[in-house]
C-alpha positions as CSV (number, residue, x, y, z in Angstrom):
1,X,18.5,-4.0,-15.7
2,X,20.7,-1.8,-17.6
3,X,19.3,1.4,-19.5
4,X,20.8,2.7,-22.3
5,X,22.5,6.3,-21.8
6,X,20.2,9.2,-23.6
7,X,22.7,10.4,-26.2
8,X,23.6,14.3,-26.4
9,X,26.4,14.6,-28.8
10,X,28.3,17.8,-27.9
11,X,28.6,16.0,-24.5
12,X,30.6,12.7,-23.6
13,X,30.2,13.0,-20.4
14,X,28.7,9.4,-19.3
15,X,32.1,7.9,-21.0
16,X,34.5,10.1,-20.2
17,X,35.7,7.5,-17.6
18,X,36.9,5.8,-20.0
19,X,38.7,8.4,-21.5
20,X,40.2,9.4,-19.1
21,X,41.9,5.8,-17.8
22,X,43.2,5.6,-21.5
23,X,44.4,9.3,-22.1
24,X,48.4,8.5,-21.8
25,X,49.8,10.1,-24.6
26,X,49.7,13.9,-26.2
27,X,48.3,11.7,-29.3
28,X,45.3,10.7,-27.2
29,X,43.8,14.5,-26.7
30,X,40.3,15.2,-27.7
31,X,39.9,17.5,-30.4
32,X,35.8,18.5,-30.7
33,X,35.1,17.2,-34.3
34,X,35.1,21.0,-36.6
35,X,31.4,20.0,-38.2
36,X,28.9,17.2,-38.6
37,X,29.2,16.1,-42.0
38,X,31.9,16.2,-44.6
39,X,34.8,18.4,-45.8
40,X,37.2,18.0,-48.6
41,X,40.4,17.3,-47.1
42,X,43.0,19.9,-48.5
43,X,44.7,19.2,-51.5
44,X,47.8,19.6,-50.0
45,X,47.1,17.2,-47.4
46,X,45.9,14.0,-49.7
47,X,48.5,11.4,-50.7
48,X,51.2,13.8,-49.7
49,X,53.0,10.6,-49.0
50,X,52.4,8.1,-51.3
51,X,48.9,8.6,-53.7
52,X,47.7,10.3,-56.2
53,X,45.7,8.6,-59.1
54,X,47.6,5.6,-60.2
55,X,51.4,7.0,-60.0
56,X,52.0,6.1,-56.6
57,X,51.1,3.4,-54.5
58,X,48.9,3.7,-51.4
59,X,49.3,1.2,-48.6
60,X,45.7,0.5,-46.9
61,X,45.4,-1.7,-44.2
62,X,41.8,-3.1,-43.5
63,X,41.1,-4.1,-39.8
64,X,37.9,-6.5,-39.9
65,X,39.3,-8.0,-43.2
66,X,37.4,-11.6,-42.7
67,X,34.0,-9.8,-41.6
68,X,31.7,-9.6,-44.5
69,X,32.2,-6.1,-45.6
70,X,35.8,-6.5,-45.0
71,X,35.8,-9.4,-47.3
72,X,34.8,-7.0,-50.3
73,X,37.0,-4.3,-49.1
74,X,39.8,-6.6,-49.5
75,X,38.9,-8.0,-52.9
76,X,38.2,-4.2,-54.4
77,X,41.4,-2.4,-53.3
78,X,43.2,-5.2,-54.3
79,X,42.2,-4.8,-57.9
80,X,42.4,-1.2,-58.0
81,X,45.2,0.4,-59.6
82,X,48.0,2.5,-57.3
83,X,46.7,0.8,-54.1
84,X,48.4,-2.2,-51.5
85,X,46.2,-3.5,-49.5
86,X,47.1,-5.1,-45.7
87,X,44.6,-6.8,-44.0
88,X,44.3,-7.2,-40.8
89,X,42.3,-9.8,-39.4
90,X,41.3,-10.1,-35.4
91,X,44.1,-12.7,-34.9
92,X,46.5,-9.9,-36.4
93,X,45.1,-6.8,-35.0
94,X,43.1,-6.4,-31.1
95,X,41.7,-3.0,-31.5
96,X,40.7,-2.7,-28.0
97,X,44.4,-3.2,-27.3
98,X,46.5,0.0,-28.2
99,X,49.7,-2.1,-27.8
100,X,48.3,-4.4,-30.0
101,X,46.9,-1.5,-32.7
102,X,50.2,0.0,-32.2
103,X,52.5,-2.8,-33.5
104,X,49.8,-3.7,-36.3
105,X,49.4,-0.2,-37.6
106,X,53.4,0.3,-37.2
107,X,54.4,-2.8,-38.9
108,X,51.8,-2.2,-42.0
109,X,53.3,1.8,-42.1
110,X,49.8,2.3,-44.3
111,X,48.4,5.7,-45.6
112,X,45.6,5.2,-45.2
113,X,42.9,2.2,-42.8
114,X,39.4,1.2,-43.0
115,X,38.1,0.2,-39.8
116,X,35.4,-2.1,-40.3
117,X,36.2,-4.3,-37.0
118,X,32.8,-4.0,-34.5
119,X,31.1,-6.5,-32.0
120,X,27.4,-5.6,-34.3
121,X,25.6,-8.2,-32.4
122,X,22.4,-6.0,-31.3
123,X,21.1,-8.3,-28.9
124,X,24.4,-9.3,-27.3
125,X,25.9,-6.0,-27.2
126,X,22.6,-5.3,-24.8
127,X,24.1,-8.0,-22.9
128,X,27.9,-7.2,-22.8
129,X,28.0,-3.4,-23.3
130,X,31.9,-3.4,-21.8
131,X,32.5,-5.7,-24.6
132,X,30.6,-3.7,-27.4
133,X,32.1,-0.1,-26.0
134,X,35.9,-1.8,-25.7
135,X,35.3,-3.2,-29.5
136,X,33.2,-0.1,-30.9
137,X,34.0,2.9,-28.6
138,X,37.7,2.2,-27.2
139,X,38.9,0.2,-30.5
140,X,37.7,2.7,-32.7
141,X,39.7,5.3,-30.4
142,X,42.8,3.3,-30.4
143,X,42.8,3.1,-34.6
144,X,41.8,6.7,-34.9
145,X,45.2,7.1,-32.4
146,X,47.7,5.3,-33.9
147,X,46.0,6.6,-37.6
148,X,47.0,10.2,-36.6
149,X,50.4,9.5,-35.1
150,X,51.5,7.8,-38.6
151,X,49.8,11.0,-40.5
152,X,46.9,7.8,-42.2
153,X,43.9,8.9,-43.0
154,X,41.5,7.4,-41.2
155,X,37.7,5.5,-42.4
156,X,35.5,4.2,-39.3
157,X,32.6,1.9,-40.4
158,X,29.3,3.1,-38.5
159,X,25.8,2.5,-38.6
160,X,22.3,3.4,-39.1
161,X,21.8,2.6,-35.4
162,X,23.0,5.9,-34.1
163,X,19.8,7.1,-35.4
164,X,16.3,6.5,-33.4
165,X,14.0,6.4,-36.3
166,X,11.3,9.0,-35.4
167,X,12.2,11.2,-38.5
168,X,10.6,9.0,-40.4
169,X,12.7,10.4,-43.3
170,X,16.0,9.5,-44.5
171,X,18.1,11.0,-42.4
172,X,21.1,12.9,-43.3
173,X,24.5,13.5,-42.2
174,X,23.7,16.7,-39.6
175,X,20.7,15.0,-38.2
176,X,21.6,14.6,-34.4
177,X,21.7,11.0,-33.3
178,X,19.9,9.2,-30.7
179,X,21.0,5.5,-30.8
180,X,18.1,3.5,-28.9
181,X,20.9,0.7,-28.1
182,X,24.1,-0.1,-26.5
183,X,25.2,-1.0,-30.2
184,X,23.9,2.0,-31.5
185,X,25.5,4.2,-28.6
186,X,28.5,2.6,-28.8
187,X,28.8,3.1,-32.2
188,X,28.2,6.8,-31.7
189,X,30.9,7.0,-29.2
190,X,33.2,5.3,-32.0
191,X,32.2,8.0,-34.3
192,X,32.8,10.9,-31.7
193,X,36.1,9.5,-30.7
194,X,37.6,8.5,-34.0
195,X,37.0,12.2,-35.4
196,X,38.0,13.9,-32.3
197,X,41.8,11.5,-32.3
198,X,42.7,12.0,-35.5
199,X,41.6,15.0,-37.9
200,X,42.0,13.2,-40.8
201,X,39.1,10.9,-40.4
202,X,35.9,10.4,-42.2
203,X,32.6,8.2,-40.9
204,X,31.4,6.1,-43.0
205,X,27.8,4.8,-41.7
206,X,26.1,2.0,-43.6
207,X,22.9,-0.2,-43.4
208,X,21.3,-3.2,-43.6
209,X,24.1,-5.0,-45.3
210,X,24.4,-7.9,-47.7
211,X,27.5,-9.3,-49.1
212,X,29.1,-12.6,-50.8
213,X,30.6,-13.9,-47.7
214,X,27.9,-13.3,-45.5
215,X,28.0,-12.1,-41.8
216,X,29.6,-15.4,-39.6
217,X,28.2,-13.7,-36.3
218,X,24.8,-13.5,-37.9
219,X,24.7,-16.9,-39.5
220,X,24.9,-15.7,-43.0
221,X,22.6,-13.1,-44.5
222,X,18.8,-11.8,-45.4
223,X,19.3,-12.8,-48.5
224,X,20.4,-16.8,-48.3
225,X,18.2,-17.0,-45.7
226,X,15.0,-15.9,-47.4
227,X,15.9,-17.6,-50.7
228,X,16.8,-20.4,-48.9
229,X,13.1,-21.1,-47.6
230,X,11.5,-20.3,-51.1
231,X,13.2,-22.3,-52.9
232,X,12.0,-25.4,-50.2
233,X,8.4,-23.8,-51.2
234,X,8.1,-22.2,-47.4
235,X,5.8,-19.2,-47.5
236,X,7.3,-16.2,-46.2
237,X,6.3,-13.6,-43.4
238,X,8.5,-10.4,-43.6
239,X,8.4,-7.3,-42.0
240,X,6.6,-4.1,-44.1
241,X,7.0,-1.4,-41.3
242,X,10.6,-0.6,-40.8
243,X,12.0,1.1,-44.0
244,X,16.2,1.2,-44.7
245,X,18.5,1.8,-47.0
246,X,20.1,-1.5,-48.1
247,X,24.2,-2.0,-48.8
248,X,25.5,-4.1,-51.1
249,X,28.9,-4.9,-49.8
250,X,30.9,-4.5,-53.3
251,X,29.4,-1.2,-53.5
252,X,30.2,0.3,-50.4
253,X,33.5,-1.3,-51.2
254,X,33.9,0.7,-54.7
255,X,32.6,4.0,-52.9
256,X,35.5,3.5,-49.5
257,X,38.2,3.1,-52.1
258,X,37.1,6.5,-53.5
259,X,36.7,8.1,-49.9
260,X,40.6,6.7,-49.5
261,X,41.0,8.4,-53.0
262,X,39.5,11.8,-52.1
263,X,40.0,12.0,-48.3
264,X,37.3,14.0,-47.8
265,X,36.6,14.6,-43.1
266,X,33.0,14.4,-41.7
267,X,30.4,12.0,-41.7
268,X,29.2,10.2,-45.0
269,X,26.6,7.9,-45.8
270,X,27.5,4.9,-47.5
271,X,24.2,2.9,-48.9
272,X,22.5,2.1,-51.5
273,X,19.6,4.2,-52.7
274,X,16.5,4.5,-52.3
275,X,14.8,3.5,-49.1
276,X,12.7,0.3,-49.0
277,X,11.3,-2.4,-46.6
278,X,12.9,-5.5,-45.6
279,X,9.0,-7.1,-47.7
280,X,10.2,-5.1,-50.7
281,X,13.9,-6.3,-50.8
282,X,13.0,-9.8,-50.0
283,X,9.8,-9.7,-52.7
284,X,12.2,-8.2,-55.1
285,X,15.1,-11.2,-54.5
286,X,12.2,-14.1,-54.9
287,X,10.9,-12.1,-57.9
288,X,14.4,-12.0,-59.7
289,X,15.0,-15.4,-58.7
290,X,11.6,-16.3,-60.5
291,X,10.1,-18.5,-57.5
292,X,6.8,-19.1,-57.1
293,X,6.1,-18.7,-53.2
294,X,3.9,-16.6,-50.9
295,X,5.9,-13.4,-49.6
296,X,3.5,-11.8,-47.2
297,X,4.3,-8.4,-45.3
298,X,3.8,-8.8,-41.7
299,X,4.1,-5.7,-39.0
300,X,7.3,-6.2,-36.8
301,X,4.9,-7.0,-33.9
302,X,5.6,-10.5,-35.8
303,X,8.9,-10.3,-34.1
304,X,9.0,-9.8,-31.0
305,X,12.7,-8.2,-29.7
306,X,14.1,-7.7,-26.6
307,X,16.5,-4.7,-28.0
308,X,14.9,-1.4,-29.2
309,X,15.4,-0.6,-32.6
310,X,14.9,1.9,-35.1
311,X,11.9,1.9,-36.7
312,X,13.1,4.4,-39.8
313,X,16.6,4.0,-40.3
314,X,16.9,4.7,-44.2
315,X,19.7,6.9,-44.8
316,X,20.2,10.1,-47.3
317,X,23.2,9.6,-50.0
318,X,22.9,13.1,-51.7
319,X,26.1,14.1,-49.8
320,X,28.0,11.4,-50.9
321,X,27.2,11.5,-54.3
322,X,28.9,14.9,-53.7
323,X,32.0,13.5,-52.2
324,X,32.3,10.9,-54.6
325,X,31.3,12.5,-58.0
326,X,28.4,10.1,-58.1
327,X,26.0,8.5,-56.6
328,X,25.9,4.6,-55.7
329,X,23.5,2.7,-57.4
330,X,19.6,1.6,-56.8
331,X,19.7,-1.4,-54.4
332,X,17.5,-3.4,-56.9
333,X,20.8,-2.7,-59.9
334,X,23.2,-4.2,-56.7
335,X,20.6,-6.6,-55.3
336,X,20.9,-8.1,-59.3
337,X,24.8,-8.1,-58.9
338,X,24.7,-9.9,-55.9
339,X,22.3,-13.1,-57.4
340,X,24.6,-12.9,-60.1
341,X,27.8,-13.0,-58.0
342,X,26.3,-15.8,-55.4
343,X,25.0,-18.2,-58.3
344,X,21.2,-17.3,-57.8
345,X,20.9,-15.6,-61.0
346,X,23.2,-15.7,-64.7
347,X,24.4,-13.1,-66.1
C-alpha cells in the first residue's frame, strides 16, 4: 500500500524525478519561491502590457473553465469592465501536456491565466497518484512555464488540503503545510512549482466550495444534496467536528478578478469568512430555506473514510482583505446569494 510522502517544503526532493525528466528548457529552471505569503507585484510590472483599470483590455484565459469554480470565473470576468476572457476547457487545453499548454497558452497570447484545472477527487487521487501529481503537480508546472515565457501573470487554484489540521486554528498563509493526502501533496507540489516557474504567480487556496453549477466529479454539491433530502422530509445526520472556511464560487470569482487586477505574488487565501462546521452550514441552508426537518450533528466517526483528512482546515482571510482592499463576505451573506441564484430562496 502506498504511503503518502511526509511533506518538508524547503525540500522537493521525493519529486524531483519528475523534475528532472521535464527540465528541457531554460524556462523550466527552479527559482526557490522569495517568501511564503504575498507581495505586491511592482507597479511597474502590472498591466505593463495591456491593463490598467478599465482603459485597456486584459486577455485572461481560464483553464478548468467547465469545472464549477471555472464556471463563475468565466461568467465574472466576462462582465467586468477592461477584461477578455478565453476559456479553456479540458478538450482545448491538456495541462499535463506542455505541447499541448504551449499551443493553448500561445494561441490565447493572454496577460494574465487562472488555473483552476485539478483531478480534486480525494479518494481517487489515493488511488491514481501518477494521475493526481501529472494533473496537479506537472500541469500546474507546465502553466506556470508557458505563463512566464509570455510575461502572464500567473493564478494556481489550491486547497485547504495542504494543511493537516492539528492547528486547530485558522491557518494562515506562513503556516507550513503538511498535506495528509496524495491530493493534498500534490497540490502542494503544484503550489511549490508554479511559484518557483514563473515569478509572477500568486496561490490562490480555497475551501470547501459551493457554486451554481455544481462539481460534475462530485455529483453536484453539499448544498443540493442536503436540501435535496429535507425537502423529501429525510432527517439529516451531518458532521459537527471538522470546522472550514466555506467558498462561495461567485465570490472567489469577484476576489481572482481583483488578484488579476492587483497582481500581488505569494500565497493568498481565498474563502469566505468565518469558520464553521459542515452541521452549521447545512443547519443554516434548511433554516433559510424555512424547512421543517431534523438536522442532527453527528462526529465524523459517522463516516467512515479510507483517505486521511484534515480535521481543521478553516483558513485565515486577514491577508487577503489586505491584498484586495477588502474582505470577502460572511459565508451565511453568500450562502443567501447562492439560494437566491439556484431558485431556493427569492430575492
Amino acid at each position: 500500500m502506498m504511503t503518502t510522502p511526509r511533506w518538508s517544503p524547503p525540500n522537493v526532493g521525493w519529486f524531483q524525478p519528475v523534475i528532472e525528466s521535464r527540465r528541457s528548457t531554460p524556462s523550466a529552471t527552479l527559482v526557490r519561491p522569495a517568501s511564503c505569503f504575498y507581495d505586491p507585484l511592482p507597479a511597474a510590472e502590472r498591466g505593463k502590457e495591456g491593463f490598467n483599470g478599465a482603459k485597456q483590455i486584459m486577455k485572461v484565459a481560464v483553464t478548468g473553465s467547465t469545472g464549477q469554480l471555472g464556471t463563475d470565473v468565466v461568467e465574472v470576468f466576462r462582465k467586468a469592465a477592461g477584461v477578455e476572457v478565453v476559456p479553456l476547457s479540458h478538450e482545448q487545453i491538456e495541462i499535463g501536456d506542455l505541447a499541448s499548454v504551449r499551443a493553448a497558452l500561445t494561441a490565447a497570447a493572454p496577460q494574465a491565466v487562472i488555473n483552476s484545472a485539478a483531478f480534486h477527487q480525494v479518494d481517487k487521487c489515493e488511488e491514481d497518484p501518477e494521475q493526481a501529481f501529472r494533473i496537479n503537480a506537472l500541469g500546474a508546472w507546465n502553466v506556470a512555464r508557458v505563463c512566464n515565457e509570455l510575461g502572464a501573470y500567473c493564478v494556481y487554484i489550491s486547497t485547504d488540503y495542504v494543511f493537516d489540521g492539528a492547528k486547530a486554528a485558522p491557518y494562515d498563509e506562513a503556516d507550513a503545510p503538511m498535506p495528509l493526502s496524495i491530493y493534498g501533496a500534490s497540490k502542494l507540489a503544484g503550489e511549490y512549482l508554479t511559484r518557483s516557474a514563473c515569478p509572477k504567480a500568486i496561490v490562490a487556496r480555497i475551501a470547501s466550495v459551493f457554486g451554481k453549477s455544481g462539481a460534475r466529479g462530485k455529483g453536484g454539491n453539499f448544498i443540493e444534496a442536503i436540501l435535496k433530502k429535507a425537502k423529501a422530509g429525510e432527517p439529516l445526520k451531518v458532521v459537527n467536528d471538522t470546522p472550514m472556511t466555506p467558498t462561495y464560487t461567485m465570490d472567489a470569482a469577484s476576489a481572482l478578478l481583483d488578484l488579476v487586477r492587483r497582481q500581488p505574488t505569494g500565497i493568498l487565501h481565498v474563502t469566505n469568512q468565518p469558520a464553521c462546521t459542515w452541521y452549521d452550514f447545512a443547519k443554516k441552508a434548511v433554516d433559510l430555506c424555512g424547512l421543517k426537518v431534523e438536522v442532527a450533528p453527528v462526529t465524523s466517526d459517522a463516516f467512515p473514510s479510507k483517505v486521511r483528512r484534515p480535521t481543521y482546515s478553516a483558513l485565515s482571510g486577514k491577508r487577503l482583505a489586505d491584498a484586495i482592499g477588502r474582505p470577502m463576505r460572511p459565508w451565511t451573506e453568500a450562502l443567501r446569494a447562492y439560494l437566491v441564484e439556484k431558485g431556493h430562496l427569492s430575492t
